[in-house]
C-alpha positions as CSV (number, residue, x, y, z in Angstrom):
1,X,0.0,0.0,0.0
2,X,2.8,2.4,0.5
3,X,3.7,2.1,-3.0
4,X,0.4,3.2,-3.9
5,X,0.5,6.7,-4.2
6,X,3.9,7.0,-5.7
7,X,3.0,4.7,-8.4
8,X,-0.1,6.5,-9.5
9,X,1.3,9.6,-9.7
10,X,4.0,8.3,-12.1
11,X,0.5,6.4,-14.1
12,X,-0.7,10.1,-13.9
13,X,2.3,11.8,-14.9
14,X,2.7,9.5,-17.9
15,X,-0.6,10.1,-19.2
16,X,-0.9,13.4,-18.9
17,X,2.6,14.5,-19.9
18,X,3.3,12.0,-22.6
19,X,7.0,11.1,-23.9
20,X,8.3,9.5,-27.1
21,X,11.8,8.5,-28.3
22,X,13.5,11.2,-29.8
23,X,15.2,8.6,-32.6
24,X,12.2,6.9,-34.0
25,X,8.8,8.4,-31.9
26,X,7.8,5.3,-29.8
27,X,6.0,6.3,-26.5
28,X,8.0,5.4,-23.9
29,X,9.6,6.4,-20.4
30,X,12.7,7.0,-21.9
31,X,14.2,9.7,-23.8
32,X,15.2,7.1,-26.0
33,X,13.8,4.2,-26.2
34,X,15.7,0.4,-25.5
35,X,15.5,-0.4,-28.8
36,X,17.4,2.8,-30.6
37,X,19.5,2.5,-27.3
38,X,20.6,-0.9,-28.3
39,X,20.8,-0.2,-31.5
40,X,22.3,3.2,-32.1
41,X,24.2,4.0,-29.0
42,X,25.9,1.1,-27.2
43,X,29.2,1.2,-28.0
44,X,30.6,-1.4,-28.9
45,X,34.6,0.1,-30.5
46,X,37.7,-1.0,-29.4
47,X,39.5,2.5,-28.4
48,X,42.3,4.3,-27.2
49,X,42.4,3.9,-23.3
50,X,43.2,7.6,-23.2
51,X,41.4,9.8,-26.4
52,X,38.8,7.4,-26.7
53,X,39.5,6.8,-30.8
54,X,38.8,3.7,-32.1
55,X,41.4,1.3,-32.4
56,X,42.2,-2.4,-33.3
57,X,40.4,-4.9,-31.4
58,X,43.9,-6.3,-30.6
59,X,44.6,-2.3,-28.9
60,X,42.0,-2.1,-27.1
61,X,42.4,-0.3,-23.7
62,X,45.7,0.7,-24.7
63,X,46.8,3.9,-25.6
64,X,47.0,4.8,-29.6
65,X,49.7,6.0,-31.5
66,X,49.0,9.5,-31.8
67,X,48.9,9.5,-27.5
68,X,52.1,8.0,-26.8
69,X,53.3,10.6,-29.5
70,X,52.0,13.5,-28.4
71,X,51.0,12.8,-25.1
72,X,47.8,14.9,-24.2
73,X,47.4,16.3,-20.5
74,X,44.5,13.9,-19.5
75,X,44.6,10.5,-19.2
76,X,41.5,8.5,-19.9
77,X,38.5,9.8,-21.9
78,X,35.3,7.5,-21.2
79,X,32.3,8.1,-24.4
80,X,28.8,6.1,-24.5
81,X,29.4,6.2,-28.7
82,X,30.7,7.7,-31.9
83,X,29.1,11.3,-32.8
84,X,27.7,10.3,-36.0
85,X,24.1,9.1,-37.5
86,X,21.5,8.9,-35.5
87,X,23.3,9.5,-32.1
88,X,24.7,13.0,-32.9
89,X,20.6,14.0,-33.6
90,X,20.5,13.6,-29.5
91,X,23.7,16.0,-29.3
92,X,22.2,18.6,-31.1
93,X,18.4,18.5,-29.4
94,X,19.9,19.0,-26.2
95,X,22.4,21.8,-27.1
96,X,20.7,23.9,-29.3
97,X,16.6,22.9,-28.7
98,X,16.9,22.6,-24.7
99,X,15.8,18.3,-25.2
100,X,16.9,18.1,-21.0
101,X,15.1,15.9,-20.4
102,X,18.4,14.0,-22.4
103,X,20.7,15.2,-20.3
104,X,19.9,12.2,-17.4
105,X,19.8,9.6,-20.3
106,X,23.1,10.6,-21.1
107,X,24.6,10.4,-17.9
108,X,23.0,7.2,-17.6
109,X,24.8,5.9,-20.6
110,X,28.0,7.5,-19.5
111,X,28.0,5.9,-15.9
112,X,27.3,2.2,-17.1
113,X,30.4,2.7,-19.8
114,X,32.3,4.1,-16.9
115,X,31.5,0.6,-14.7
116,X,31.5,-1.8,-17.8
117,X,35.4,-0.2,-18.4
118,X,37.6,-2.7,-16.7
119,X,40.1,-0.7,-14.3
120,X,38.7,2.5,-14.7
121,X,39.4,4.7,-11.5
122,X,36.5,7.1,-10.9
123,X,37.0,10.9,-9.6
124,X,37.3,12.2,-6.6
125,X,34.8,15.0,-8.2
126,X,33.3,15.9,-11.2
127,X,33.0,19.2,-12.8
128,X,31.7,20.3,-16.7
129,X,33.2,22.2,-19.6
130,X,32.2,25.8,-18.9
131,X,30.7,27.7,-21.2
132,X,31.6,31.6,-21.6
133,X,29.0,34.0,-20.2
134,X,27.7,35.3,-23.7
135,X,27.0,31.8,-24.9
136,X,25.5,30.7,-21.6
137,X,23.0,33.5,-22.1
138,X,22.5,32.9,-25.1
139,X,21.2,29.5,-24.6
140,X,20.1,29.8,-20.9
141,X,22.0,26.2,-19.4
142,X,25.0,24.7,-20.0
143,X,24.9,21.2,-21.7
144,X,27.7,20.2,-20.1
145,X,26.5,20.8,-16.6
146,X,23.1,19.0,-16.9
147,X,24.7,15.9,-18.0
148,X,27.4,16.3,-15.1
149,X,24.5,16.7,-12.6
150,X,22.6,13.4,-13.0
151,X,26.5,11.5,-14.2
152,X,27.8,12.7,-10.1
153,X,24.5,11.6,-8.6
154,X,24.8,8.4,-10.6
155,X,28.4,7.6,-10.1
156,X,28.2,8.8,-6.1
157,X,31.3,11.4,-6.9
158,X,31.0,14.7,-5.9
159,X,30.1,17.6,-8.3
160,X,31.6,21.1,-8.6
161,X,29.8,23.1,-10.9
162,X,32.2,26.0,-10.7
163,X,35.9,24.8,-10.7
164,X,36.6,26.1,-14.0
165,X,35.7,29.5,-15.6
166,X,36.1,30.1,-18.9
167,X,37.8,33.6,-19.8
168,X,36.8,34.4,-22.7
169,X,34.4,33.5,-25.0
170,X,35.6,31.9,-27.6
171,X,34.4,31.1,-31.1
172,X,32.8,27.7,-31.7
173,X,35.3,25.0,-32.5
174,X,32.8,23.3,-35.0
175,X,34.5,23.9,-38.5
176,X,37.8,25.1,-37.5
177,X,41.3,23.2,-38.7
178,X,43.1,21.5,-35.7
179,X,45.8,24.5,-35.4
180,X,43.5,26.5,-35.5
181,X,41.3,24.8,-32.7
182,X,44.1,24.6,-30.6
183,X,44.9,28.6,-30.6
184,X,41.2,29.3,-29.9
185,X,40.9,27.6,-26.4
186,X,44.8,28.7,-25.9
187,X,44.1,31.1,-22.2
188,X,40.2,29.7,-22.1
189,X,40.3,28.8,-18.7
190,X,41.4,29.1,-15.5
191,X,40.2,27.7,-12.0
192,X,37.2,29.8,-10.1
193,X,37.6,32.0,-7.3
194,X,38.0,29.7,-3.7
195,X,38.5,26.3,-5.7
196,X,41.3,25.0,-3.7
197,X,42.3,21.7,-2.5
198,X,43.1,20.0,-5.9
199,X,46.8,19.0,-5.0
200,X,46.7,15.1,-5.4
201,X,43.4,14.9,-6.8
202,X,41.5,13.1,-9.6
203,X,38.9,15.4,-11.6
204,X,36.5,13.7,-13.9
205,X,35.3,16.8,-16.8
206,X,32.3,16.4,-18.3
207,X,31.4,17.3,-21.6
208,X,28.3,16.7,-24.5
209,X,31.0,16.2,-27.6
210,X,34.8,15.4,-27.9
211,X,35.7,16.0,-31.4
212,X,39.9,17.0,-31.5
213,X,39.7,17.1,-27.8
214,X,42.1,20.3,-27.9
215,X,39.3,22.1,-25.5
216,X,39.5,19.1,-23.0
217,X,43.3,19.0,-23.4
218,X,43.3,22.8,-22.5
219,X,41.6,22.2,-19.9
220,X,43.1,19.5,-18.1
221,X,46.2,21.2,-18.7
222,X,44.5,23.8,-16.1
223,X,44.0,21.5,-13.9
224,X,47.3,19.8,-13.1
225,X,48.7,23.1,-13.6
226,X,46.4,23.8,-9.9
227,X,47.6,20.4,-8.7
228,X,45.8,18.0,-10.4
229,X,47.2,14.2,-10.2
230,X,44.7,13.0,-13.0
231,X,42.2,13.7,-15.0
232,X,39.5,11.6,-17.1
233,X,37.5,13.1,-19.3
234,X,33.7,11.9,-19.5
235,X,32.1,12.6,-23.1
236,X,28.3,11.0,-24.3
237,X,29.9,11.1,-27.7
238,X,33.0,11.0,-29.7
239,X,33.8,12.5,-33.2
240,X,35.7,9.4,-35.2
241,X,38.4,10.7,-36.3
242,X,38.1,11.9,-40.5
């Protein structure tokens, strides 16, 4: 009997505020439904133990050749799947048409790749890619953050929303070369005002998107700079390299 009154209201909620998979329309619970789930989103790529690139089967949880090149300054990236067709549709509805109610879904994805990785260390704390203030009006919510919201209350990690300011804002990184993706976020960032105690520390960074990873690489780079022992980077998708 207990259960009662909970359950109904969910029975009530349902009906009266009726959801659908984004990817194919089915009513549902979910955001997106098992099926497109299954089908479109679990990931099932060898990759790079660090950037998160696919690799050879036999490379798998290794680190790729272009890492132990050019070493970047974090050291594990964990993605759900690739940012291409369908998945990348979910990207874009909750960064540009405010789909939130994605944001959980992703962290939900996020935080069983995070426990299915064998050997992963989780954070100490979690904190998202920040956006600049114009943007952040702009859109009204960072993506980053309502993913890193539900991922810490998933994952039991604690969450700190403001440990890194962006400084300026930058230009979008979406159609840029490399080099020249690289100079844009060169400064971004810095840590916010009374963030101390990260000497020793492993941060986990959240973002929507990885595509050259030069903004998490910036960022992290930040970090260790403040004292940092590690940082893994947590991203719902990751651009295949071209």
């Amino acid at each position: 009997m207990p259960h009662w009154p909970r359950a109904l209201h969910a029975a009530l909620l349902r009906t009266l505020l009726p959801s659908s998979c984004v990817l194919c329309g089915m009513a549902g619970d979910d955001a997106v439904c098992p099926a497109c789930a299954l089908a479109h989103v679990t990931d099932r790529a060898a990759r790079c133990a660090c950037c998160a690139n696919p690799v050879g089967a036999q490379d798998g949880g290794r680190r790729c050749g272009a890492c132990l090149a050019d070493a970047p300054a974090y050291d594990a990236t964990v993605t759900a799947c690739d940012y291409s067709a369908p998945a990348d549709r979910l990207v874009l509805q909750l960064k540009f048409s405010a789909r939130l109610a994605l944001a959980p879904w992703m962290a939900q994805q996020l935080r069983d790749a995070a426990l299915a990785r064998h050997g992963l260390a989780l954070p100490d704390l979690l904190c998202p890619v920040p956006l600049g203030p114009r943007r952040l009006v702009e859109r009204g919510y960072n993506q980053a953050l309502e993913v890193a919201r539900p991922l810490a209350g998933a994952l039991g990690i604690a969450l700190a929303p403001r440990l890194v300011e962006r400084l300026v804002d930058t230009p979008a990184q979406s159609g840029m070369a490399p080099g020249e993706r690289r100079r844009n976020v060169r400064g971004a960032f810095t840590i916010g005002d009374g963030q101390a105690g990260l000497h020793g520390r492993h941060v986990g960074v959240v973002d929507d998107v990885m595509t050259s990873g030069h903004t998490l690489d910036e960022l992290a780079g930040v970090l260790k700079a403040a004292g940092a022992a590690r940082v893994t980077n947590f991203v719902f998708a990751r651009t295949p390299p071209h």
